[in-house]
MDAnalysis code that builds the backbone (N, CA, C; Angstrom):
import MDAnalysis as mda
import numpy as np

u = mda.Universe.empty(198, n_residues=66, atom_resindex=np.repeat(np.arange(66), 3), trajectory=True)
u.add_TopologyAttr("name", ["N", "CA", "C"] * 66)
u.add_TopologyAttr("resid", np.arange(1, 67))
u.add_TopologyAttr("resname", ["UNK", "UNK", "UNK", "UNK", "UNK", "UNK", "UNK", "UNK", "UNK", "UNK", "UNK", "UNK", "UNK", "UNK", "UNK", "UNK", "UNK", "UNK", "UNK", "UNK", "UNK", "UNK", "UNK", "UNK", "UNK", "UNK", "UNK", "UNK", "UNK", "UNK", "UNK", "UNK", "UNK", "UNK", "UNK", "UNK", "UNK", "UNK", "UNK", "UNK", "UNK", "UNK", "UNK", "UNK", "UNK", "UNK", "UNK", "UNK", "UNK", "UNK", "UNK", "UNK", "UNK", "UNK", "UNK", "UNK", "UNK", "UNK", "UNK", "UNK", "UNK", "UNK", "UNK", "UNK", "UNK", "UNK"])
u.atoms.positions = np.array([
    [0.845, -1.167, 0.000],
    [0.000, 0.000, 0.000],
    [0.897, 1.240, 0.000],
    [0.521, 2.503, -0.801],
    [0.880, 3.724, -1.012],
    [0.474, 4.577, -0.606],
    [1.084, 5.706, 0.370],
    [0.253, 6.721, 0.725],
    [0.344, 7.939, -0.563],
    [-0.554, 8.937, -0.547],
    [-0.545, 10.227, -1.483],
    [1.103, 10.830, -1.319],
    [1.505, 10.459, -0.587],
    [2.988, 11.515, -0.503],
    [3.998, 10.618, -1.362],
    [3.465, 9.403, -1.252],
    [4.897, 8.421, -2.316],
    [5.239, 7.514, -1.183],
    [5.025, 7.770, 0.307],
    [6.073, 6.649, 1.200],
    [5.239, 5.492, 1.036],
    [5.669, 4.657, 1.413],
    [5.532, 3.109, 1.869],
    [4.513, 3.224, 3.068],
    [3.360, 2.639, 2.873],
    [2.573, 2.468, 4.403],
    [2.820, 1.389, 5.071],
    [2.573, 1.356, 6.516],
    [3.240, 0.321, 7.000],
    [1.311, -0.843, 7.027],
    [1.359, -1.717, 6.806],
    [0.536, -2.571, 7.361],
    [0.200, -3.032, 8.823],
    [1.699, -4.183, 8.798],
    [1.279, -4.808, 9.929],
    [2.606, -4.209, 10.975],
    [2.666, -4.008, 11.996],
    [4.149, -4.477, 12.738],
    [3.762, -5.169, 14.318],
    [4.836, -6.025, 14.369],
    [4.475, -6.786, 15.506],
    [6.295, -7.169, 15.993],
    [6.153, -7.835, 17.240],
    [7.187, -7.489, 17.978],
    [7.004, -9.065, 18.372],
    [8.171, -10.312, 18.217],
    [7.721, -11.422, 18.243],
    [9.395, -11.942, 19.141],
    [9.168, -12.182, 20.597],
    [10.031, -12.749, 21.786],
    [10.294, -13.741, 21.383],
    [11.320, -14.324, 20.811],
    [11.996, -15.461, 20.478],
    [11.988, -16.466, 21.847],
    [12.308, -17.486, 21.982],
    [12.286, -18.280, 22.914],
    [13.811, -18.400, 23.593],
    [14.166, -17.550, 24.211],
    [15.974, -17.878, 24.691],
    [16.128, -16.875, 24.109],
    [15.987, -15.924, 23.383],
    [16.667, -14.621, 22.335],
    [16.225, -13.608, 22.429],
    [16.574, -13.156, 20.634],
    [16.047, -11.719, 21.044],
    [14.555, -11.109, 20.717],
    [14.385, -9.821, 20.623],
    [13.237, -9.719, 20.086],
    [13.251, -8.978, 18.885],
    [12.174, -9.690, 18.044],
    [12.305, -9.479, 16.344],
    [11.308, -7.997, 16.644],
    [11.739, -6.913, 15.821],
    [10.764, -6.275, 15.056],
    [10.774, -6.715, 13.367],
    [9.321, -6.833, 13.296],
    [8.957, -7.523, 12.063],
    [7.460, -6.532, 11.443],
    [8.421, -5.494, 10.618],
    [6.976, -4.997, 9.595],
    [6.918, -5.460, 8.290],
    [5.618, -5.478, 7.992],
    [4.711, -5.841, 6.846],
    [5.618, -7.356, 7.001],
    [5.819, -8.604, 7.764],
    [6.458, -9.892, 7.674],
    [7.454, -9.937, 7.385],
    [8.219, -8.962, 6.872],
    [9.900, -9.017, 7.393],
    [10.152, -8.319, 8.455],
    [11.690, -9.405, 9.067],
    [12.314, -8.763, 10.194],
    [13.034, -7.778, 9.757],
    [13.238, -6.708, 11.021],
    [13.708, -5.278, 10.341],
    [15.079, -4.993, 11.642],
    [14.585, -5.463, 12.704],
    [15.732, -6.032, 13.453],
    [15.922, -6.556, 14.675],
    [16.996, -6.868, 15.047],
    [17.074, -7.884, 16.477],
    [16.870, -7.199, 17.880],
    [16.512, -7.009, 18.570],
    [16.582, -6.104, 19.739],
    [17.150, -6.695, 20.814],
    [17.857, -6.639, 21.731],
    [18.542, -7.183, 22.940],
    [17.309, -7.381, 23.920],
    [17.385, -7.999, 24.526],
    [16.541, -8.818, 25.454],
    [17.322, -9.185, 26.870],
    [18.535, -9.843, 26.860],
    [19.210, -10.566, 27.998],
    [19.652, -9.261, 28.235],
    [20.245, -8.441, 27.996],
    [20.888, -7.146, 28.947],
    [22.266, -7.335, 28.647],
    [23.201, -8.342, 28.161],
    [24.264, -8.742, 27.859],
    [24.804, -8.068, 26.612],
    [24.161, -7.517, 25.963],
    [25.123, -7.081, 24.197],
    [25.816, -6.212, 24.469],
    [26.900, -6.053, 23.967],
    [27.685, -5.337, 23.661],
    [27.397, -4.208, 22.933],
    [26.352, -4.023, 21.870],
    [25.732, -3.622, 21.047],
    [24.236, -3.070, 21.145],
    [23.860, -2.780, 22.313],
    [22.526, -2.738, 22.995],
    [22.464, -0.970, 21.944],
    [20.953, -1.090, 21.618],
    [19.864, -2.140, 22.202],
    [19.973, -2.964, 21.270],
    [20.679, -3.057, 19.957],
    [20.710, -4.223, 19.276],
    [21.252, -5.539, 20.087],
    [20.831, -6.907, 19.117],
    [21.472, -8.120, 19.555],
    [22.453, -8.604, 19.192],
    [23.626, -8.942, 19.916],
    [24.680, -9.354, 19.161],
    [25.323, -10.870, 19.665],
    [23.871, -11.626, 19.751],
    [24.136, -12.810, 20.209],
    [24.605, -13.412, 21.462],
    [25.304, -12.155, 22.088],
    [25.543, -12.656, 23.613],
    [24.173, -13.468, 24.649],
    [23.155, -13.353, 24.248],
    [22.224, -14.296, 24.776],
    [22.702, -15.907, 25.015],
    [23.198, -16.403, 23.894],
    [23.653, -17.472, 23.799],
    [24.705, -18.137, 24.718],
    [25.478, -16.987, 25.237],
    [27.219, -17.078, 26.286],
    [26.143, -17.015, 27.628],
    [25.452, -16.173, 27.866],
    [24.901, -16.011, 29.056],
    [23.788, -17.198, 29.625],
    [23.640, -18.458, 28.367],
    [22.185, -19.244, 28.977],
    [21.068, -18.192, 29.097],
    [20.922, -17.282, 28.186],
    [19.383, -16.606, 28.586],
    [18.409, -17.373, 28.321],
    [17.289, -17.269, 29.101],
    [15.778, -18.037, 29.162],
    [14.670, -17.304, 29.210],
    [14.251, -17.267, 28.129],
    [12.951, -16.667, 28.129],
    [11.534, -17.449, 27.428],
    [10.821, -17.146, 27.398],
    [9.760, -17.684, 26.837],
    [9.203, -16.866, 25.519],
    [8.478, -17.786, 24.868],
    [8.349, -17.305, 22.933],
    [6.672, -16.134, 23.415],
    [6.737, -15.076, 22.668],
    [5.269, -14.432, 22.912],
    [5.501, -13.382, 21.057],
    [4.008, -13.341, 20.611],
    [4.140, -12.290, 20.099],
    [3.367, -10.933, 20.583],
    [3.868, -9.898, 19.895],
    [2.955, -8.690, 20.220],
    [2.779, -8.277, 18.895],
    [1.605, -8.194, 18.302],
    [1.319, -7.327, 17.472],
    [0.859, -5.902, 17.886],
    [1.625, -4.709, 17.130],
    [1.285, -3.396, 17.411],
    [0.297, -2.958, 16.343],
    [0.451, -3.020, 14.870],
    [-0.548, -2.548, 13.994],
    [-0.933, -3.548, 13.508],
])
């Protein structure tokens, strides 16, 4: 979908807690990026896999926002 100005409209976006990881932002069904979750990255707020060194545990959820 197109708005009158030319941009890109967004559809859907939703925010989907990986199970042990990080959290996806995902618009219109692609991921757009990783977000830190365990508190461990180096790279916060992105993810840079340190979840994995630390044993993080979390549980899988989604959130849809739009």
């Amino acid at each position: 979908m197109v708005r009158r100005d030319g941009d890109e409209m967004v559809n859907s976006v939703e925010i989907k807690c990986t199970k042990d990881g990080p959290n996806l932002v995902i618009v219109d069904g692609n991921v757009v990026t990783a977000m830190c979750r365990c508190g461990a990255s180096a790279n916060k707020p992105l993810c840079d896999g340190a979840h994995r060194k630390h044993n993080f545990k979390a549980e899988e959820k989604t959130i849809k926002i739009v």
